[in-house]
N, C-alpha and C positions, 0 to 999 in steps of 0.2 A: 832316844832319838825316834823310835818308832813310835813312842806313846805323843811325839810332836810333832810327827807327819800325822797322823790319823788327827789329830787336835786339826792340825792344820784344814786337813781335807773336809773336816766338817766343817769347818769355816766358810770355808772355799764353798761346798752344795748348799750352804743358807742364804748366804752372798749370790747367789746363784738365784736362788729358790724364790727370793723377795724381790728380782727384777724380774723373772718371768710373772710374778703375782701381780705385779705392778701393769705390765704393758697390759695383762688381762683384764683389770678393772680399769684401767683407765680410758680402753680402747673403746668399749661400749659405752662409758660417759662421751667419747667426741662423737659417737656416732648418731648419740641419743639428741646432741645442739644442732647436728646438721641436720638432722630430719625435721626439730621444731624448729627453724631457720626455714627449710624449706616451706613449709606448713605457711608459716606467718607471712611469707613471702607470696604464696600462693591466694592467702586471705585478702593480701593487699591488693594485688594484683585486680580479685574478682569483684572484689570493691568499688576498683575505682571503673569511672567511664570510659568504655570504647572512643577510642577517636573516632567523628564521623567521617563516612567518606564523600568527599567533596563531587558536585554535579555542577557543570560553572553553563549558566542559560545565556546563550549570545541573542541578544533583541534589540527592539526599535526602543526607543528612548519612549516611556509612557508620562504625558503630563497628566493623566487621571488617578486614582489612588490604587487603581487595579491591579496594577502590576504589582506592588509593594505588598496587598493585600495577599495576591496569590501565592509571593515565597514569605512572607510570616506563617500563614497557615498551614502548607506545607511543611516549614521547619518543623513548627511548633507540635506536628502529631509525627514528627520521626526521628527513632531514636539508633537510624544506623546511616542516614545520608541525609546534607545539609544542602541546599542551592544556594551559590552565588551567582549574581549578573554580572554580565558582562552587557555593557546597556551601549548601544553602537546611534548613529547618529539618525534624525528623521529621514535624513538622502539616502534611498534606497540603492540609488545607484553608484556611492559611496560603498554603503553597508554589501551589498553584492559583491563589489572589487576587493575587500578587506577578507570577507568569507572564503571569496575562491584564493586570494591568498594564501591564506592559511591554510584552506583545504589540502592545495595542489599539492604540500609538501608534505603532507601524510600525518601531520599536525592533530593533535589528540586535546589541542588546546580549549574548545569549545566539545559539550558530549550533547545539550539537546538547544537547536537552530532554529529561532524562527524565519520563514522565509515567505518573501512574496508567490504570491498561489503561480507566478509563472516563472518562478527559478525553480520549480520542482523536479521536469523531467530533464535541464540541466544539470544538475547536481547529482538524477540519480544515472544517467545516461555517465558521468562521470567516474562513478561508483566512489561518491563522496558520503553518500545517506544509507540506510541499512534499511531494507526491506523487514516491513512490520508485521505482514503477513500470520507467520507463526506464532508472533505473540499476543496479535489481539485473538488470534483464535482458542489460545491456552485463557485468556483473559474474559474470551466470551463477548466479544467485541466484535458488532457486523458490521460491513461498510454502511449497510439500510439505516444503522442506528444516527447519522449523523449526513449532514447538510452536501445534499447529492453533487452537487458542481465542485464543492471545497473536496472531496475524495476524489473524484475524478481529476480534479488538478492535480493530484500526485499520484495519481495512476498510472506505472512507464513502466512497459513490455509487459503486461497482467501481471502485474507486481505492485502492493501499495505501497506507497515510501514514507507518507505524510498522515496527520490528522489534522481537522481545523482548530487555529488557534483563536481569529473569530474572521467571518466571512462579510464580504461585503457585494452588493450586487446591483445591478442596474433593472431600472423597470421603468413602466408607467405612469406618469403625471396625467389627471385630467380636471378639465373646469365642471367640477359638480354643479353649478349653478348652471351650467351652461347646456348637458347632454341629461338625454330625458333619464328618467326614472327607469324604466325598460333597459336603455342600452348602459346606463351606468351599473345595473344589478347584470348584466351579461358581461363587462367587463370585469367588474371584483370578481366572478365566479371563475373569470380565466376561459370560459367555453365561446371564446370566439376565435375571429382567425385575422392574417392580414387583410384580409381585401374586405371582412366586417369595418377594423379599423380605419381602412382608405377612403370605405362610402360615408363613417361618420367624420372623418375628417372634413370630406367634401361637403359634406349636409350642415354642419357646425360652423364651418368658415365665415368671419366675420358676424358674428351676433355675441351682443355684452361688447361691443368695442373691438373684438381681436382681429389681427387681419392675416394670419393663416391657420392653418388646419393641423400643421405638425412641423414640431423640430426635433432633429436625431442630431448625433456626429458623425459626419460623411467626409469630414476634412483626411488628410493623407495624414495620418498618427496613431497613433496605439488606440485611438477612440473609435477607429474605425475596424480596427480588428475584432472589440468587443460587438461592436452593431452586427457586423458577418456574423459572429458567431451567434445572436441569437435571431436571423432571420433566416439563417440555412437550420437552424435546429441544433447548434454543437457541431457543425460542420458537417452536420450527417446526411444533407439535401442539399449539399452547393448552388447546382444547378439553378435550379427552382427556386432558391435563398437569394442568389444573382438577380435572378430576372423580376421578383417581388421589389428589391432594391430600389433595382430601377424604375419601375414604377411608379414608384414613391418619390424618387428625386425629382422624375419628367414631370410629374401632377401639376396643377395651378393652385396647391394650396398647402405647398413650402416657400420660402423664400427664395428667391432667386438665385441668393448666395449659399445656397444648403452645400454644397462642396467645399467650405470653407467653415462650417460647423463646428468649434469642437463643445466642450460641457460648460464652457463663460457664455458664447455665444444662446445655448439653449436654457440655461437658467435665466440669462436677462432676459431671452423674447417671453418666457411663460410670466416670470414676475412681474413683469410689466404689464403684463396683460394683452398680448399680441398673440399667442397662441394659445387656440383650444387643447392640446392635446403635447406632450414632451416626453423623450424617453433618457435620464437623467438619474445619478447618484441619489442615496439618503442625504447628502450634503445641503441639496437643493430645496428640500421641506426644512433644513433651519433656517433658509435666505427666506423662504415662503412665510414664517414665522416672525422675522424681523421688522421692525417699523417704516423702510425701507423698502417694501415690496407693495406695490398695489393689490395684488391679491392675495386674500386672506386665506388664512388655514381651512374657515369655511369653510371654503369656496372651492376648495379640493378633494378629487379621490387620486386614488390610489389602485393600478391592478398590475396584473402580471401580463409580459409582453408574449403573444400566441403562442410562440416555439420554442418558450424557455428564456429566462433570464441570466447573463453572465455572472461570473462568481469571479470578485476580486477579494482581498482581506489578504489575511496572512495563515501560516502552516507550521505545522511544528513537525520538526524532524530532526533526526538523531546521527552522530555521527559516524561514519563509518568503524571508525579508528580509535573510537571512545574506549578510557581504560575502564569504564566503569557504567556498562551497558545495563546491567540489572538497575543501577540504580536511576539512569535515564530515561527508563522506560517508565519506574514507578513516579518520577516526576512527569511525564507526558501523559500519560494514564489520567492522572490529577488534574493536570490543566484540560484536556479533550476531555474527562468524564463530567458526568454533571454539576458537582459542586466547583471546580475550577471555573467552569463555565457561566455558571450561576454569579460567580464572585464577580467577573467581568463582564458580565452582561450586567448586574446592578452595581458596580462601583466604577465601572469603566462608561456603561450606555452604550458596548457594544452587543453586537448581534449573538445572539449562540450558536454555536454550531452542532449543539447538540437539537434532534428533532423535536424529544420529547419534550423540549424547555420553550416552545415556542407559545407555549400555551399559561407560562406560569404567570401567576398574578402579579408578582413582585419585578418579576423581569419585564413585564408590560408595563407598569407604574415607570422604569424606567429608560423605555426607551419608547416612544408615542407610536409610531412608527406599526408597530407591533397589535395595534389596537386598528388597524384598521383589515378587513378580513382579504382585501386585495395583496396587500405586502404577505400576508400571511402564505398566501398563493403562491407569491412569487417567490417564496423563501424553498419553498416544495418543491421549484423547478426551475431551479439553476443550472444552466450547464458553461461549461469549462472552455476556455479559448486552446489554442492547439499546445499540448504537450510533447514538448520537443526538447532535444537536447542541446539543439540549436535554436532556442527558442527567437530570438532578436533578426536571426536569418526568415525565418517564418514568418513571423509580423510581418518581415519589411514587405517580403513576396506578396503577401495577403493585402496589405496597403495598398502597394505600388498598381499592382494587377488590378484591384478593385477598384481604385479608383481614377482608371483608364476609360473603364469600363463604365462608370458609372458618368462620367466627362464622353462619352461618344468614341475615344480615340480607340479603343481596341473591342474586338467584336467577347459576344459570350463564350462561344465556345474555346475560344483560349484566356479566358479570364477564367472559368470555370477548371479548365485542366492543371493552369498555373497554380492557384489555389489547392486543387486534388495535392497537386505532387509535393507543395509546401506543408501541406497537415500532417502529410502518411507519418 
């Protein structure tokens, strides 16, 4: 019996012995599959592509190629953020009511907006747009570097909110055939003033056929908001901007009807050849250029108007509420730096807004504009209609009051203070 318990019990500790043996080699084989498990998993992982993170661009609808050009290029050199559009209709005043839509509700749905240069201190007055400030300064980015009325349109509270996306601006038309050699090379140089311009209008009147001196926009509408602004200076001489105005409307060498003025009115009188002298969009040199107009390209210059030319186009700006600000900014950075700009200034035949490009060879090939050393001028010294947060309340005062003023019915000194208190 004893010689069969001890039998037994050695049974029993080998029986024993070969499952502790067991859990110990076999434990370090599962240990050794999850680790190459892990491994393989890990190789896969680093393999494959990041998803990009998405940047959605809300804009005007472009029938040029430029816009299409701008986010292929962009994709095409980034390998951590992709741009989609969001393309909104040409009615801007559609596109506005859609934007502040979306904004109001804190809406993260668009990250970089473009926007008319005069929804700017709207939007930031609202605290819908993100002050740039900080980052063009990490980025080396000065306001000087780019088209001076386009930054100042988004200039609200000493804060920049915007960059230009491409600028557009109002200047001077003149019959080169018509104004001597002398005061046409004082004009392109921009070193005159109004009341230069008033004597040669007066002096010019009716020779070559025309039969007045000058057409502006003087009509009650936003065309008249930009004339104030560049005969006060950027609203920075009301007074004196007021009273030059006037003027110029009371003279004998506008038309009768100059209070009903707007940019139809003054591109037909100069095409036709009834005015020496027009102050009118880049729109109005493609009607200059059509078979349709009595005078010919010729037969034009081109200069900057004395106290600055207005700045309309568009701006890019970023959204408040965007989930994905680093990568908004490296897309706006793109379109505002030079090659973005470049892209649209020769596949669009829009303006640059960058300064240093005003000069390039390729971007003058395509927009004509550009070649002539007057526009060049005026490109230099645009300034901005009033940045407000109420901007449409602004205008209307600036209108209404100016052209009371300019019609006899309300005296200067309260057309001038009305104006003051509608800019501040």
């Amino acid at each position: 019996m004893k010689k069969w318990l001890a039998l037994l019990a050695t049974m029993t500790m080998m029986v024993s012995g070969v499952g502790c043996a067991g859990n110990n080699t076999k434990q370090p084989a599962a240990e050794t599959k999850t680790e190459v498990k892990t491994e393989a998993s890990a190789a896969k992982e680093e393999s494959a592509p990041a998803e990009k993170q998405k940047i959605k661009f809300a804009v005007q609808a472009d029938s040029t190629p430029a816009l299409e050009t701008l986010i292929s290029t962009f994709n095409s050199t980034q390998d951590k953020y992709i741009v989609e559009l969001v393309e909104f209709t040409n009615d801007s005043g559609q596109m506005h009511d859609q934007l502040i839509t979306s904004l109001s509700s804190g809406s993260a749905e668009y990250d970089v907006m473009s926007l008319d240069v005069v929804w700017a201190g709207e939007f930031a007055g609202a605290g819908y747009i993100e002050a740039l400030d900080m980052m063009m300064d990490e980025a080396g980015m000065k306001i000087t570097d780019f088209n001076a009325g386009s930054m100042a349109s988004g200039s609200y509270q000493g804060k920049q909110y915007t960059l230009p996306y491409f600028p557009d601006l109002g200047f001077l038309y003149y019959r080169a055939d018509i104004v001597s050699k002398e005061d046409a090379a004082k004009l392109d140089s921009g070193s005159y003033t109004y009341d230069d311009l008033y004597e040669m209008a007066s002096k010019y009147k009716g020779q070559n056929g025309t039969e007045v001196g000058y057409v502006f926009q003087s009509k009650q509408y936003e065309g008249l908001t930009c004339n104030v602004a560049e005969f006060t200076g950027g609203y920075t001489d009301i007074k004196a901007g007021l009273e030059t105005m006037k003027k110029f409307v009371t003279s004998d060498f506008v038309p009768k009807d100059i209070l009903n003025y707007d940019e139809g009115s003054t591109h037909t009188s100069f095409t036709e050849g009834k005015s020496v002298f027009a102050r009118n969009w880049p729109y109005q040199y493609g009607m200059i250029k059509g078979d349709e107009s009595k005078v010919k390209p010729d037969q034009v210059g081109i200069a900057p108007l004395p106290k600055g030319d207005v700045v309309g186009g568009w701006l890019l700006a970023m959204n408040k509420k965007s989930a994905n600000p680093e990568g908004a900014w490296e897309f706006m950075k793109f379109i505002a730096g030079k090659e973005g700009q470049k892209i649209n200034s020769t596949k669009g035949g829009y303006l640059p807004g960058v300064n240093e490009l005003l000069n390039d060879e390729e971007i003058k090939a395509a927009n004509e504009l550009l070649k002539f050393p007057g526009f060049q001028k005026a490109l230099e010294s645009t300034v901005a209609r009033p940045v407000s947060a109420e901007y449409s309340k602004a205008s209307d005062a600036v209108q209404v009051n100016v052209h009371k003023f300019l019609s006899g019915s309300q005296d200067l000194d309260s057309a001038a203070k009305a104006v003051e208190e509608a800019v501040k």
